[in-house]
N, C-alpha and C positions, 0 to 999 in steps of 0.2 A: 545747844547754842548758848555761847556765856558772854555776856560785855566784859570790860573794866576798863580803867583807864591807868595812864600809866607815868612814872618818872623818870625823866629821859636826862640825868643827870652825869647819870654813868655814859651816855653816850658823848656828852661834853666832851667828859675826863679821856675818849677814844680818841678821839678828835684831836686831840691835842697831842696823843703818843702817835696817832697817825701823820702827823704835820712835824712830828719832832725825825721820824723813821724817813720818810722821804725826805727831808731837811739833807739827814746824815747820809744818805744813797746818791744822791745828786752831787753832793759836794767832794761822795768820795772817789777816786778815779780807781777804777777797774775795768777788767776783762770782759768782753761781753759773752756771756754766755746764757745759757737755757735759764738755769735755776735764776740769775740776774732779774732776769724779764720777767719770770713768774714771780718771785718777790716783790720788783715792782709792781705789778698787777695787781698782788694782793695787796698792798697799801692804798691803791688806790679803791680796790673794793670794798674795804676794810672801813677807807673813807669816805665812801662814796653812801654806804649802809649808814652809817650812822648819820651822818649829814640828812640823810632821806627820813631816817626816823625821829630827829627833831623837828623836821619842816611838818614832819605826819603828827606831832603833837603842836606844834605851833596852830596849823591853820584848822584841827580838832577841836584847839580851846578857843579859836575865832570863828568856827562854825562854819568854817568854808569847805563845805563836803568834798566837793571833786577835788581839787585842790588837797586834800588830806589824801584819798582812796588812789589818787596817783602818788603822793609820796612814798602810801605804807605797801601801795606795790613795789615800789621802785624798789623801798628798803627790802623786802622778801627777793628778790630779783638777785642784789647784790649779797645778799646774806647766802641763795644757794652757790653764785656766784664766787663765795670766798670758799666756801667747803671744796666745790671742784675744785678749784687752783690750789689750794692748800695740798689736796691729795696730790696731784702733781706733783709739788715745790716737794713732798715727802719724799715720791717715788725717785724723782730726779735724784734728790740726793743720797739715796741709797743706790745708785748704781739702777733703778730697774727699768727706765727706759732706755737705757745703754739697747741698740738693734731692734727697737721698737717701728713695728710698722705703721702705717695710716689705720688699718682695720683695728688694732688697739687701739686708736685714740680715738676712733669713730664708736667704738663699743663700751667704753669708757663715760664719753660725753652722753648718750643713750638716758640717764637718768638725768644731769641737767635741762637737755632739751625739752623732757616730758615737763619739768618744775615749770620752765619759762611759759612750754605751751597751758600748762593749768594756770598760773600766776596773769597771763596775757588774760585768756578768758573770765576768768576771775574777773576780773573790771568790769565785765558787762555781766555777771549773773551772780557774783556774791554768794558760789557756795562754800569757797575758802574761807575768808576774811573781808569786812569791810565795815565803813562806817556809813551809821544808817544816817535820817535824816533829821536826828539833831546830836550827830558828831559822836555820838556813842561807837564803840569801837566794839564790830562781833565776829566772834571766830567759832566759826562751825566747825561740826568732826571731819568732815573732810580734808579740815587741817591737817589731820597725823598723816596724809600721804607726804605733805612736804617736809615732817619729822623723818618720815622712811628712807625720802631720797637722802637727807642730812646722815642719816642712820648708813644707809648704804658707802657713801663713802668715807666716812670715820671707820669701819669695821675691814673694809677693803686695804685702808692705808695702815690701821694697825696690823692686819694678813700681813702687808707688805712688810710692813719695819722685823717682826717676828723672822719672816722666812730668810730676809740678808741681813740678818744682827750677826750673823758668824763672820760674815764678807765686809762690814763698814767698821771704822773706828768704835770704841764701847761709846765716846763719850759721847759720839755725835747721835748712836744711837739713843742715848738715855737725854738730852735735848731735845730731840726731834720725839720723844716717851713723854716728854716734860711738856711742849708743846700741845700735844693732843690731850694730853690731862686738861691743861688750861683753857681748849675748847670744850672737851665735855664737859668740865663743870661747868662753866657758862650756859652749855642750853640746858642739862640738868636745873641748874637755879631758877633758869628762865622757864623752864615748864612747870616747878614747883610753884614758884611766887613771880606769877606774872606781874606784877607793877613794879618786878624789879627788872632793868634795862640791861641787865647785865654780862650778855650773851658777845656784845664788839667788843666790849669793855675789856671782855678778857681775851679776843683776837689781840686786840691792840697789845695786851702786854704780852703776847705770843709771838708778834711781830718785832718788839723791841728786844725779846730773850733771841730771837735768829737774828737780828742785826749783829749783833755781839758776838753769834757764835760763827755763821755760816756766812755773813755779807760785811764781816771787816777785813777788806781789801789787803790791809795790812801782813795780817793772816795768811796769805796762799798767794801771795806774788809776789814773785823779788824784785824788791825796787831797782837795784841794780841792773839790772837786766829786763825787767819789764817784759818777763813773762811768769807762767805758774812756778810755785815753788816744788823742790822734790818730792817736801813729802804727798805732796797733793798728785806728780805720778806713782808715789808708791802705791796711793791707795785704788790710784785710778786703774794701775795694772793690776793688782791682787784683785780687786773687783771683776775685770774685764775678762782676767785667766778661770777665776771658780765659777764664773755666771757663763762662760762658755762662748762669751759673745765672736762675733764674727770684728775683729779690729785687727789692724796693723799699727805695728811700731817702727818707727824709721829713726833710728839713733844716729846721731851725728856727731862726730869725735872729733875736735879739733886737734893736731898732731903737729908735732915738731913747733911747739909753740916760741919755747924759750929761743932756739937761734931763731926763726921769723920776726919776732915780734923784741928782738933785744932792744932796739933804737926806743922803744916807745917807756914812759915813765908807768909806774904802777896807775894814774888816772889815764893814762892815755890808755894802754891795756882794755882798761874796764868798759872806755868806748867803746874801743874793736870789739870787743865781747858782744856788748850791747847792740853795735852794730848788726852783727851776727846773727842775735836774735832777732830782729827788728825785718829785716832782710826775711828770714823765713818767717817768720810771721805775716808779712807781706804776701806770702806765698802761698801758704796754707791755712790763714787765718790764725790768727792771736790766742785764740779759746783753744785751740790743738797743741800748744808748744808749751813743752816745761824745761826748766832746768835742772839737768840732773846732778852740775858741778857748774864748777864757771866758765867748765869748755869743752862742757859736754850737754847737748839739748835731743829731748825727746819729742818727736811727733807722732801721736795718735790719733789717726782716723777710724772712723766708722763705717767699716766697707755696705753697709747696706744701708745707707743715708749717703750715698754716695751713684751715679748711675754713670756705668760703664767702667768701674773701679781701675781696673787692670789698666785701661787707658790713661788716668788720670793718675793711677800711682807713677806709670810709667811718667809720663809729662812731668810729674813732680820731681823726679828724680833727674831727669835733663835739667831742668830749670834749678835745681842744686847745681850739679856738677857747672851750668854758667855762670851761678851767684862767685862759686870757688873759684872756676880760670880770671876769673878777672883781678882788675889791681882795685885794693882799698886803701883809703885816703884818710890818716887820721893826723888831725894839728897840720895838714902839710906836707905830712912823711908817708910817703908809699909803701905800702906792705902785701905781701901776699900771703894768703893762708893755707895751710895743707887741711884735709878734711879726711876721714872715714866713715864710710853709710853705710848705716847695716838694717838688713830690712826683715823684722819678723811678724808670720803674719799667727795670729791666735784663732783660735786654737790650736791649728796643726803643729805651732811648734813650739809652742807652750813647755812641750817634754823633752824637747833637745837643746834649747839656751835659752839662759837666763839671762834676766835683766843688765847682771852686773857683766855676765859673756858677752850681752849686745854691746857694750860701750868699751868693754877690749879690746888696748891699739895692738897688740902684738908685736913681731918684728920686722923686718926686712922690708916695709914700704915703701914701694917704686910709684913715688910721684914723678916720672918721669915725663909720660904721654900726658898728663891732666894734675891739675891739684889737690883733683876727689879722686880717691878708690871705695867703689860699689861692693859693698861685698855683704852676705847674708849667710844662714845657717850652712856655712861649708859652701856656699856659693849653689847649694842644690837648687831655691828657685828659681834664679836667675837661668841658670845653664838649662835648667831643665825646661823653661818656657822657648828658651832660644833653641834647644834643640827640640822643642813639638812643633815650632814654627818653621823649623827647616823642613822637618820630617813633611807634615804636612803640603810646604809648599814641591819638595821633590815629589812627590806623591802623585800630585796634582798635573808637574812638569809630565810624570812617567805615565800616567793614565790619561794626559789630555781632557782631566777634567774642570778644566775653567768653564764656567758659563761667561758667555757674552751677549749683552743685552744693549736693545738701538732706544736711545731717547732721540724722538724727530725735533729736525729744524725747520723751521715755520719759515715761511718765503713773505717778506711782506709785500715784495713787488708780484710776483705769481699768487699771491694768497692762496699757498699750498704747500705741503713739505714736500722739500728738495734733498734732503738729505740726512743724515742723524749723526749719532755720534755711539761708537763703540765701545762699552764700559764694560772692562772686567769684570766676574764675580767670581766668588770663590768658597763651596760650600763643604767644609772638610768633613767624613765620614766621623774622626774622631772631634774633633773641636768645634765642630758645627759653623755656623756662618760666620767669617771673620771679615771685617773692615777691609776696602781693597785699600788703606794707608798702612796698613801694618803686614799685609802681606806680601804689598809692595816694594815696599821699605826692608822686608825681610831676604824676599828676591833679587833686590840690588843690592843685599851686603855680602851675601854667599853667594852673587856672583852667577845667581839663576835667571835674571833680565833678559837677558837675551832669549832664552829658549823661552820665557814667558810671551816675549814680544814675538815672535813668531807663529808660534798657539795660536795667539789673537789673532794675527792677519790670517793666519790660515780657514782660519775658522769664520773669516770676515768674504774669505775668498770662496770659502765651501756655500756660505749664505749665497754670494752672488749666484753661485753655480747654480745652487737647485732652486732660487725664486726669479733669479733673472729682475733685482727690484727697478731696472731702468722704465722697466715697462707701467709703473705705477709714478714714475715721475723722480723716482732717485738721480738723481746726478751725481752723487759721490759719500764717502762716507769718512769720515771723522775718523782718525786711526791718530791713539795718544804714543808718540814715544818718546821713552825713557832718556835722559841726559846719557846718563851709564851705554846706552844700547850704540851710542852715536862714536862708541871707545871702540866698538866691534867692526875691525876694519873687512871683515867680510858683508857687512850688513846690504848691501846694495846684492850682492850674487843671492845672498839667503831671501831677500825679498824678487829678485827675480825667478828662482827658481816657483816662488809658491804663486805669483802671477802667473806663468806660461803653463803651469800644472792644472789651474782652474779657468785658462783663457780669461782673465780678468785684465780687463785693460787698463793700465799704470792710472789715467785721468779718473778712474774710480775710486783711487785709494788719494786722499789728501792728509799727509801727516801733521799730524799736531803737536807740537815742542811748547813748553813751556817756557815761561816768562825765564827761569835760570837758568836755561840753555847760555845765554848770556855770559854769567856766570862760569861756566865749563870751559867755556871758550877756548881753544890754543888753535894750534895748527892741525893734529889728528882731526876734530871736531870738523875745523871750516873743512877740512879736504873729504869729508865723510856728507857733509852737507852739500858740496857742488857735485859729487860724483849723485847721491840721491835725486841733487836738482838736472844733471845732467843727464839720466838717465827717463826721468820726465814724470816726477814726484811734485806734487805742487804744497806749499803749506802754509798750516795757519798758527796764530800767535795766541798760545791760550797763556791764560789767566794774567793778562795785558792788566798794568797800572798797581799790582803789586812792587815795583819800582825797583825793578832790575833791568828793563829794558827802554827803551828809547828809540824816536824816531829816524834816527839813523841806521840803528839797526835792523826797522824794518825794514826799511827801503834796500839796505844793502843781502837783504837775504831774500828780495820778491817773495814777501808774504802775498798769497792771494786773500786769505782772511786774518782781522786780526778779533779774536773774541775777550769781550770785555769782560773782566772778573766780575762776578754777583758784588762783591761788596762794595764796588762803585755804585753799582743799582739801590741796593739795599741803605747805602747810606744817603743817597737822593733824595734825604723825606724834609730838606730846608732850603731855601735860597744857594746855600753856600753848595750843598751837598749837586743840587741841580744844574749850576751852574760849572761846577768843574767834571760831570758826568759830560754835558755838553760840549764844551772846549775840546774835550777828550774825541768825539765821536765827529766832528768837525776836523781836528786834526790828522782821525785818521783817513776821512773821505777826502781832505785835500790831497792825498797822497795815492787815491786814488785805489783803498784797500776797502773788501767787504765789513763791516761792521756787524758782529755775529754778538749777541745780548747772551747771556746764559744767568741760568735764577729768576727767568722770567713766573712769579706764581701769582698774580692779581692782573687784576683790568686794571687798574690804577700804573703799574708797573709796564705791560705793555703800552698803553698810553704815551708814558713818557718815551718811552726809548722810540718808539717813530715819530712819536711828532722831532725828535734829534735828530730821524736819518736812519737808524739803525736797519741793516738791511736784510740779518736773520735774524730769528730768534729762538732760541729751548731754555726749556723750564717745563717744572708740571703745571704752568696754566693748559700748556696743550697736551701735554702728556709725560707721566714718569717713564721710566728705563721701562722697555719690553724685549719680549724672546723674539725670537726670531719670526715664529709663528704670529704672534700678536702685533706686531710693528707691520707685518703685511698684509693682514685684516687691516690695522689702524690705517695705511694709506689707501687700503682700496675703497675706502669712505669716501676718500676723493678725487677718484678719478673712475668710481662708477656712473 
């Protein structure tokens, strides 16, 4: 057990480069990213320590113990506090949280936590550090465990810098070598000659050496274009390729610029450019785009910081090709742009194109059909995903292996379900369970809707056969069809046939058209929809107030139900929200149509929609989608 006392001089001098580093971070405009946030954190902890340890000598030499013993914890608190985030700020910028999971950062933080949980206790039992009762300052051996934790991640982050110095820049490595010098001697000094304060002191000018190197903004963004600069994707890919990580590159090549863009002066130009990037930044955040030329931009994602990738790359790349069909406006003068996207994903194709291959316009581009052409390593992903989702959904067609599953509709005048709703599944052998939007969506573009929509009803028709669910209180069931299916001028013979085959009578099957039925509309459709209605099909109006339809249109197609989208419900949580749910479900009762809720998943939520009128309702407050078996268990709940 040793006292001393101390000179907290050098923590002034901290103070001030910490006040000088956040001055310059704030003022300076950038990119928000990872390493950004941890930088600032660490000025602020940088600051926050020293700050604590002159408050912890101020009120020592005024003898105000608790008042001290809370400072000089505090200041231990933020001092372990700067070692972790430092190790981070290291890692980050050598590329090694590049596909970093949660159980890393929770196995990581494992030695911080332990410091805080001994530093918290500490206050109440003084085996670490504290000041006794006349301000004397003691530090027990138990202290070297919080040297350990400090110890632990200095030797972690220099692991780090050693194992990617082949993968990062030399210089940036031997700064980020120069850095952690600057903290080891600091606690070095400070555990030699403790009354020297000297341990922030030399944070602080480790903080002002990365301002310089890694946080001047100027450095790794083109002002012009206001995203990263190239070389910062150079490094980003050579990193992301050797460390093997799981990332996609989606290059975007502006094409056919010079006659496009003749009208426009060399600053007008550098708008549209800027536009450009600005527009996909928009899109996929700011921190993923760089420039790889002034008309050519790179996006890198992170496919496992990502959930449901394939979806969202997908999404990303629609929402491209709409940024390009449209017209751009620059000074006044309208232009359009041509565009090529080329999608590679690393590492599988790391060995088959390069960087500079991705941003190759080539020849002969037919912007004819769109102003974007999609194209990737030989077009193999692409084609290859679109041909596993044909396969798959043929597959499916040829073995009749959809599942169909009943989520019930809650009666709120019977308080009992009356009916459900029929929902495709689809669980492929080889691609395992896919979204029914995507296999949907795959089905209507090759042209397989049809046979899909028949499946369903038959399968809807085989249920009725072998459970007979009238006798539990069904009255009818929910059958979604396809816009596309309403093109099949047989569909009315196809659906009778598979009624008279299971003796299912017409008033059991209620079709459900979506809001863009609307939409579709011509003369085939009405005359596919009266022959339906004529034969004695009755239907409801799903996902109502997405704003394709109108009440005209219900009235002239005798909806018997119209069901309201969930994000009317959902968005119900204000005055405004409540009120035009209302208006809505009033409109459609004046009209004399059932008002069917869907998204119902709270008491709160049912609440509102009856006290409106609402007269069905599904959602998982009363139950998710069930098989066939389980949905007839579910209703003989209630009508045992």
């Amino acid at each position: 057990m040793t006292s001393t006392t101390y000179n907290n001089s050098y923590d002034i001098a901290a103070v001030m480069l910490c006040i000088c580093c956040i001055f310059y971070f704030v003022m300076s405009k950038r990119i928000h990213h990872l390493k950004h946030t941890l930088y600032a954190f660490l000025c602020v902890c940088v600051l926050s320590g020293s700050l604590s340890n002159i408050l912890a000598g101020y009120f020592a030499k005024s003898k105000i113990n608790l008042a001290a013993n809370i400072s000089i914890s505090l200041y231990f608190l933020f001092n372990v506090l700067t070692i972790y985030v430092f190790g981070l700020y290291v890692q980050c910028i050598s590329g090694h949280l590049i596909n970093r999971r949660k159980n890393f950062y929770l196995l990581y933080s494992l030695p911080a936590a332990l410091s805080f949980f001994l530093i918290t206790t500490n206050f109440f039992y003084h085996f670490l550090f504290y000041y006794d009762a006349d301000c004397n300052y003691i530090r027990n051996k138990a202290f070297l465990v919080l040297h350990a934790i400090v110890i632990i991640y200095l030797v972690q982050a220099i692991i780090v810098l050693i194992r990617k110095a082949a993968f990062v820049q030399k210089q940036k490595i031997l700064y980020l070598f120069s850095g952690l010098g600057f903290v080891i001697m600091g606690i070095v000094v400070q555990i030699l000659f403790r009354q020297l304060q000297i341990q922030l002191f030399t944070e602080a000018v480790m903080l002002s050496l990365m301002t310089i190197v890694f946080e001047n903004a100027s450095l790794e963004v083109d002002n012009e274009l206001n995203v990263y600069k190239r070389k910062e994707l150079l490094e980003f890919y050579k990193t992301a390729c050797n460390m093997g990580s799981q990332m996609t590159l989606i290059a975007v090549s502006l094409v056919n610029t010079d006659q496009l863009l003749s009208t426009l002066s060399s600053e007008e130009r550098t708008v549209a450019f800027r536009t450009v990037c600005d527009k996909i930044s928009k899109l996929v955040g700011q921190n993923n785009v760089y420039a790889y030329t002034t008309e050519k931009y790179a996006i890198m994602l992170d496919r496992d910081k990502i959930d449901n990738y394939l979806i969202v790359e997908n999404d990303y790349l629609i929402a491209l090709e709409a940024i390009f069909n449209q017209s751009w406006t620059v000074e006044n003068k309208k232009i359009y742009l041509n565009a090529l996207v080329t999608v590679i994903h690393l590492p599988e194709d790391k060995e088959n194109i390069t960087l500079d291959s991705a941003f190759h316009r080539g020849r002969n581009l037919d912007f004819i059909d769109s102003n974007m052409i999609l194209r990737n390593n030989k077009d193999v992903d692409i084609i290859r995903k679109h041909t596993r989702m044909l396969n798959a959904v043929r597959r499916a067609c040829e073995n009749r292996s959809f599942l169909v599953y009943y989520q019930p509709i809650w009666s709120v005048d019977s308080q009992s379900v009356v009916s459900a709703e029929a929902l495709v599944r689809m669980d492929d052998a080889e691609l395992g369970f896919i979204p029914p939007d995507e296999f949907i969506s795959a089905a209507e573009e090759y042209g397989l809707i049809s046979n899909l929509g028949e499946i369903v009803l038959e399968k809807v028709c085989e249920f009725y056969a072998n459970y007979h669910p009238e006798q539990y209180g069904i009255e009818w069931i929910e059958l979604n069809v396809s816009p596309f299916q309403l093109g099949d001028a047989n569909i009315v013979q196809k659906f009778d046939k598979l009624l008279h085959k299971y003796n299912v009578p017409v008033s059991f099957i209620n079709l459900e058209l979506t809001e863009t039925v609307d939409v579709f509309r011509n003369s085939i459709f009405n005359d596919t929809l009266q022959q339906l209605k004529d034969y004695g099909f009755t239907f409801s109006m799903d996902d109502y107030g997405t704003g394709y339809s109108n009440l005209s249109n219900l009235m002239s197609n005798n909806y018997k139900t119209v069901k309201i989208d969930k994000s009317l419900l959902w968005k119900a949580t204000d005055k405004a929200g409540l009120d035009f749910l209302m208006i809505t479900v009033n409109q459609l009762k004046s009209i004399k149509l059932q008002v069917l809720q869907e998204g119902v998943e709270t008491k709160e939520q049912l609440d509102i929609i009856t006290s409106f009128g609402g007269n069905l309702i599904q959602g998982y407050y009363f139950s998710k989608p069930l098989s066939d078996i389980e949905f007839i268990a579910y209703c003989k709940r209630f009508t045992c």
